[in-house]
Each structure stands twice: as C-alpha cells, then as structure tokens.
C-alpha positions in Angstrom: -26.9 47.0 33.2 -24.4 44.5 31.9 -23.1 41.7 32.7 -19.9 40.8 32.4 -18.0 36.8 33.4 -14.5 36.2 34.0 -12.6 33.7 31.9 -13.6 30.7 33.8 -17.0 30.3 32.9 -19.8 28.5 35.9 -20.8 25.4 35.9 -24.7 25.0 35.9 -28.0 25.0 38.4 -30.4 23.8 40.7 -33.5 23.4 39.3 -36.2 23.4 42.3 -39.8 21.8 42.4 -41.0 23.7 45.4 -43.2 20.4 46.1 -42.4 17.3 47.9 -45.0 14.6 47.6 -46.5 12.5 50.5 -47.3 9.3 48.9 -49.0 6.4 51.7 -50.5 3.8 50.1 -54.0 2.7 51.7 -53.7 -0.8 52.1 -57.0 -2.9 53.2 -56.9 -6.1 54.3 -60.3 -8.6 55.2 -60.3 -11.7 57.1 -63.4 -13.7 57.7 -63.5 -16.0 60.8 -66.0 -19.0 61.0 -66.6 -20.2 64.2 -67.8 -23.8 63.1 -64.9 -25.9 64.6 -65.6 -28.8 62.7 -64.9 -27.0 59.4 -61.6 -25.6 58.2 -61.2 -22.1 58.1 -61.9 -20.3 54.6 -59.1 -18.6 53.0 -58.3 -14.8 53.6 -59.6 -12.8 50.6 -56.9 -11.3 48.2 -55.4 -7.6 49.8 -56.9 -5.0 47.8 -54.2 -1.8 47.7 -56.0 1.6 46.9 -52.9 4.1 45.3 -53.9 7.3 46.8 -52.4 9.8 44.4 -49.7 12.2 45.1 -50.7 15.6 46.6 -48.1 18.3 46.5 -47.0 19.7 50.3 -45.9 23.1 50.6 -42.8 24.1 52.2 -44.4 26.8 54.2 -48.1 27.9 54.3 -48.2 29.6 57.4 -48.8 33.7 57.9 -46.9 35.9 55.3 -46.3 39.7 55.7 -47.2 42.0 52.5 -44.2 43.6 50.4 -45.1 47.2 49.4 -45.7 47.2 45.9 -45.3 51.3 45.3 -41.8 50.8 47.1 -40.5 48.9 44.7 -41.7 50.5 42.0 -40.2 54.3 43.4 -37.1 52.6 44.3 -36.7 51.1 40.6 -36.7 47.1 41.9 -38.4 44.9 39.3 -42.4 44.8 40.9 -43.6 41.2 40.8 -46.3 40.6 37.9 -45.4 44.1 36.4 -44.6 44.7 33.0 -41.7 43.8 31.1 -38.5 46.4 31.4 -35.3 46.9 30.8 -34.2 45.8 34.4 -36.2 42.8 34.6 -35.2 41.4 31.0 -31.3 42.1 32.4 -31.5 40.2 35.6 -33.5 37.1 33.5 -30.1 36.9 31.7 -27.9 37.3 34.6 -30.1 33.9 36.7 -29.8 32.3 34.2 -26.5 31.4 34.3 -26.6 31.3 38.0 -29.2 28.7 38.3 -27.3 27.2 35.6 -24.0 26.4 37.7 -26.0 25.5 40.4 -28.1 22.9 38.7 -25.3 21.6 36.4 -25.9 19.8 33.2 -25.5 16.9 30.9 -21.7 18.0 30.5 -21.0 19.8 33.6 -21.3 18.9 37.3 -22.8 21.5 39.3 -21.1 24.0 41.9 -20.7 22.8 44.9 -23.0 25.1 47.3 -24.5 26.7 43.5 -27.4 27.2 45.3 -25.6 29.5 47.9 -24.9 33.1 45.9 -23.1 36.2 47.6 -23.6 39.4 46.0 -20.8 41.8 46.9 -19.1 45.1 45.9 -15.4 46.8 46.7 -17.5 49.7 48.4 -20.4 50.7 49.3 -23.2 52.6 47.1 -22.3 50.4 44.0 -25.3 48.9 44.0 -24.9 45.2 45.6 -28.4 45.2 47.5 -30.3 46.9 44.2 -28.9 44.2 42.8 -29.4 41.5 45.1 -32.9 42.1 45.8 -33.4 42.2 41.8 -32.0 39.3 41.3 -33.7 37.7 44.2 -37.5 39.1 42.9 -36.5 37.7 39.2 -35.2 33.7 40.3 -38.6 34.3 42.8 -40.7 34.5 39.4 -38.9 31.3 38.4 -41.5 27.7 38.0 -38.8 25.4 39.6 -37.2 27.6 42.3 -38.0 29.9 44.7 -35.5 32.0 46.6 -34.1 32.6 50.1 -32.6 36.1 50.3 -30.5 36.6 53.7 -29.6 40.1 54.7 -25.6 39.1 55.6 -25.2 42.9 55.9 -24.9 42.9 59.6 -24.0 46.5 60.0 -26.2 48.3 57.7 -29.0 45.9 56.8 -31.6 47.2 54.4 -33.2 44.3 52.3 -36.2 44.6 54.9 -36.5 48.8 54.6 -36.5 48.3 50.8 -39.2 45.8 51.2 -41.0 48.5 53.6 -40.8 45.1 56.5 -40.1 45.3 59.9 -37.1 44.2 61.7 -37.0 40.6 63.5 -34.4 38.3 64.7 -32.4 37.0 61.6 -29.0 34.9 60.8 -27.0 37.0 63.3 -28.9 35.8 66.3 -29.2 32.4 64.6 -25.7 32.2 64.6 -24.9 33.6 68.3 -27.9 31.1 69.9 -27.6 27.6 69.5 -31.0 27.5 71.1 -32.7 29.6 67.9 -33.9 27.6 64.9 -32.8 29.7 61.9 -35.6 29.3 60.0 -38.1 30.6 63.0 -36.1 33.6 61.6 -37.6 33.5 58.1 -40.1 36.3 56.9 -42.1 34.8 54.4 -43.2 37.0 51.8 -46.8 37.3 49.6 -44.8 37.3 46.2 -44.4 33.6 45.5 -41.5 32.0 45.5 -39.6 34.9 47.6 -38.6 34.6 51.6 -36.6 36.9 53.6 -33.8 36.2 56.5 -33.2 39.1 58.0 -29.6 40.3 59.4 -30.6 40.0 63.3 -28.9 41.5 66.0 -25.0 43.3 65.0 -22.6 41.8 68.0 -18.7 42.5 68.1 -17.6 39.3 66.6 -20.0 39.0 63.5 -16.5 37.8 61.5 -15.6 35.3 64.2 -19.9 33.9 64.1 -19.4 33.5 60.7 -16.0 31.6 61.0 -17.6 29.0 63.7 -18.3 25.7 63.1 -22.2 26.2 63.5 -22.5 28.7 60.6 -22.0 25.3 58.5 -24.8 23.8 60.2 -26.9 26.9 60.0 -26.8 27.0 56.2 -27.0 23.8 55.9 -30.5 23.8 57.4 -32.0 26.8 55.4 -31.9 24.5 52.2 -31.6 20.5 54.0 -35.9 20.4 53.8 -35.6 23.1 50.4 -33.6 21.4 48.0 -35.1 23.7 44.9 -34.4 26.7 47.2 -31.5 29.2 46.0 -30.2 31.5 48.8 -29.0 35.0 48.0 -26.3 36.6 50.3 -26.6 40.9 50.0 -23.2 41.2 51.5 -21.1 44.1 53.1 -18.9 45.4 51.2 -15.5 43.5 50.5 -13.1 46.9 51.2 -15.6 47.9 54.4 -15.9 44.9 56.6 -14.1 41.4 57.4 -17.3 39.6 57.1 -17.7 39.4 53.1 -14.3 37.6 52.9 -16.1 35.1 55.5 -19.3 34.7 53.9 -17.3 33.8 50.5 -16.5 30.5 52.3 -19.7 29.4 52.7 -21.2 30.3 49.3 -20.2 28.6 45.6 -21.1 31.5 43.6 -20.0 35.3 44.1 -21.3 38.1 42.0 -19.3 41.0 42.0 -20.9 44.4 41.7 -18.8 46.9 39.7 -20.5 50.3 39.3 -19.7 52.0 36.1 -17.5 55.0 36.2 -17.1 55.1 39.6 -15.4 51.1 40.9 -11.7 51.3 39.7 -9.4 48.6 38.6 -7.2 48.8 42.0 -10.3 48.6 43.9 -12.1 45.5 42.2 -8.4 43.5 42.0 -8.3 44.4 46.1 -11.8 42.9 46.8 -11.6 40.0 44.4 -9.1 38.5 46.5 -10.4 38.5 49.1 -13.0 36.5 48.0 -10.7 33.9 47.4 -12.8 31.5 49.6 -15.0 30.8 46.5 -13.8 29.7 43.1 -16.8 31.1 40.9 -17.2 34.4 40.9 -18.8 36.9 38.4 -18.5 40.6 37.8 -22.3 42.4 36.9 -21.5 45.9 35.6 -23.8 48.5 37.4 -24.8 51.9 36.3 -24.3 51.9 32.8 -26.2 54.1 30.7 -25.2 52.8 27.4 -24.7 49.5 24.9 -22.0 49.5 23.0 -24.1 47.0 21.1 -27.6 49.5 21.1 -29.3 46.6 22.8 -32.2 48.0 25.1 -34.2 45.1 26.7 -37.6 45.9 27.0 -38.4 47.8 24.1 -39.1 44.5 22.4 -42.1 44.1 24.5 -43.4 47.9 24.2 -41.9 48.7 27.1 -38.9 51.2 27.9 -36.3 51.6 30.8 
C-alpha cells in the first residue's frame, strides 16, 4: 500500500495525553480557643498546605467488550501487539502525517477539526473500511492519543462485524434523538486506546441528520471531555450515497481511498468534489502489489507481508 498527497501538503496534529489530572490541595487549618477571659486570645498557628500529588483520571474505565483477535488476523487488519508487517509499518507512515496536521507545529497551525478524519472512496469495495479500521488499530497503539472510530456508513455498516461486536444504538440514533447522549453510544474496546461508535439505526433522511444543526453539537461532544482523542469517520462511498459529501463538512481531514487498477481518473475527479466541504484531503493508494522503489516494510524487522 502507498500513499500518495496532493500538492497542498496538511498542516500538523493533535497530540493527546489520555489523562487529565485532579489536583485538590488539602489545606488544614488549627485554631486554639482559651476560654480565660481575662487573657487575650493566642494567635492562630500558621496553615499548613499538604500538595496531594496529581493522579491521572481515566476517560472511561467502565465495562469493555472483547475484539476477536483471529478476526483480524483472517481478515488481514493489523492485530494489536502482533508482530511487525508490511501493513502495520504502512499505516505508521500514513498517521503520521495525520496526527501531524492535527496537532500542528512550531511553523504550522493545526487543521481546524484535524482531529476529525473521514476515510472515503469513489465506490464501494476499494477498501475505505480495511483501511479505516487499520488506520484506527495503528493511531490506537499511539502513547499520546487514542482513537474514536464512528461507523458513518449508515447503510451498510461493518466496522462492528469486522470487529466480530454486536450491533447497538450509534451516531444515527444520536443524531435523530435529542434525548440520547452520544457517547452512551460508545463501545469501548479491550485494545487500549481504541473505542467504537457504531452507525445506529438507517432512517430516510440520514443526509438531512447529518446537515442539522445538532450534528455540530454531537461531534463536538465526542471529543469536548477527549481533547487527545482523534475520531475516524469509515464513510459511504462518495459516487453511492449523499451522506459522504455531508460528513466532509464536519471533518478537517479526508483520506481518499483509490484502489489500484480498478478506481479510474473520471471516477476519483467525480468524488473529490464532492468533498469540497473539507480543504485537506489525501489520496492512500490501495491494492498495490508492487514498489516502484522495491521498498517492502516489514522485512526490516524479519517479518514479511
């Protein structure tokens, strides 16, 4: 897999620190009364302040379902704590400048939204959840971030089947009930770092949800108590449904999936504006099954494809 970057090149990242520290000082104060009326009162001893030092909080520590391992591994995803491959050394170079534009850096400001990243495709089968879900496993390994990946794929979700999960309510009934907390949606997972929103429920006007006011507000909450969370979008495709030109909106980075061989030129110029809602976007090149510079990630470590 390659990746390849339009002219403009991204901004930088959002680093995370998946802690935020409680700090209350313990303050003890003493006061000694004498009840002799005749003689004047002593003076209050000096405060003594014990620091109590800083304890880290997790975000979340509540019950967390149990990815199947062996699915990844058949279905060719990069398997948490697994060896080095091919795959996994690709999609540490493709984060990287991800997290970059959403952090920013000493000469560049960062993306606005960087944190928010759609992965989309012209059609479908080119490989936009394979890659999503990758990418989502490798910023999940990350020190400084963990990762938020939504299902936006309202009429043919899959992020939870790969994961062998279980459906649940997700953004879609977020969206449509004012009344539903979006992150009572969120499926924690036991890989560190990685969470899951689920699609939810399809209705008829999934473009027109998307388009409201409150989808604004709904985003703004998955990451308002986060800040070092990145959220991944797995988006329809752009050619197949309205929503991915919505979703683009919302997000400052998109990645666009172009499988190898099979995506044509009229096809990826079609989809790309469409997703003229977000002024970052990147193209990762899917499928190949060659280098034109021999390099084979992996092999470095012992390890093939």
């Amino acid at each position: 897999m390659n990746k390849y970057s339009p002219p403009r090149k991204p901004a930088s990242l959002l680093e995370r620190a998946g802690e935020i520290y409680d700090y209350v000082p313990a303050v003890r104060t003493g006061e000694q009364n004498r009840g002799a009326s005749d003689r004047s009162p002593p003076e209050a001893p000096a405060r003594q302040v014990t620091p109590v030092t800083p304890r880290p909080i997790e975000a979340y520590d509540g019950p967390q379902v149990i990815v199947d391992r062996d699915k990844l591994r058949e279905a060719g995803f990069i398997v948490p704590d697994g060896p080095v491959t091919g795959i996994s050394e690709e999609f540490r170079i493709i984060k990287r400048q991800l997290l970059l534009a959403a952090k920013g850096s000493q000469k560049t400001a960062p993306v606005r939204h960087g944190e928010r990243i759609l992965i989309c495709s012209a059609h479908p089968d080119e490989g936009k959840t394979f890659c999503a879900l990758n990418l989502a496993l490798s910023i999940a390994a990350e020190k400084d971030n963990e990762v938020l990946l939504v299902d936006a794929d309202f009429a043919k979700p899959s992020i939870l089947s790969s994961l062998g999960l279980e459906g649940s309510k997700g953004l879609m009934d977020a969206l449509a009930d004012p009344e539903l907390p979006v992150e009572n949606c969120i499926i924690h997972t036991d890989i560190t770092g990685l969470a899951i929103l689920p699609a939810g429920d399809q209705t008829n006007a999934d473009t027109e949800y998307l388009a409201s006011a409150r989808t604004e507000q709904v985003l703004n909450r998955l990451t308002q108590n986060n800040p070092h969370r990145i959220v991944i979008f797995d988006s329809p495709p752009a050619l197949s449904a309205s929503p991915a030109s919505v979703l683009a909106t919302h997000v400052g980075q998109v990645v666009m999936v172009v499988k190898a061989d099979e995506t044509t030129e009229t096809a990826l110029r079609d989809a790309l504006s469409l997703m003229g809602g977000c002024e970052h976007i990147q193209l990762l090149l899917n499928g190949t099954k060659f280098s034109p510079t021999g390099r084979r990630f992996g092999s470095y470590y012992g390890y093939g494809e």
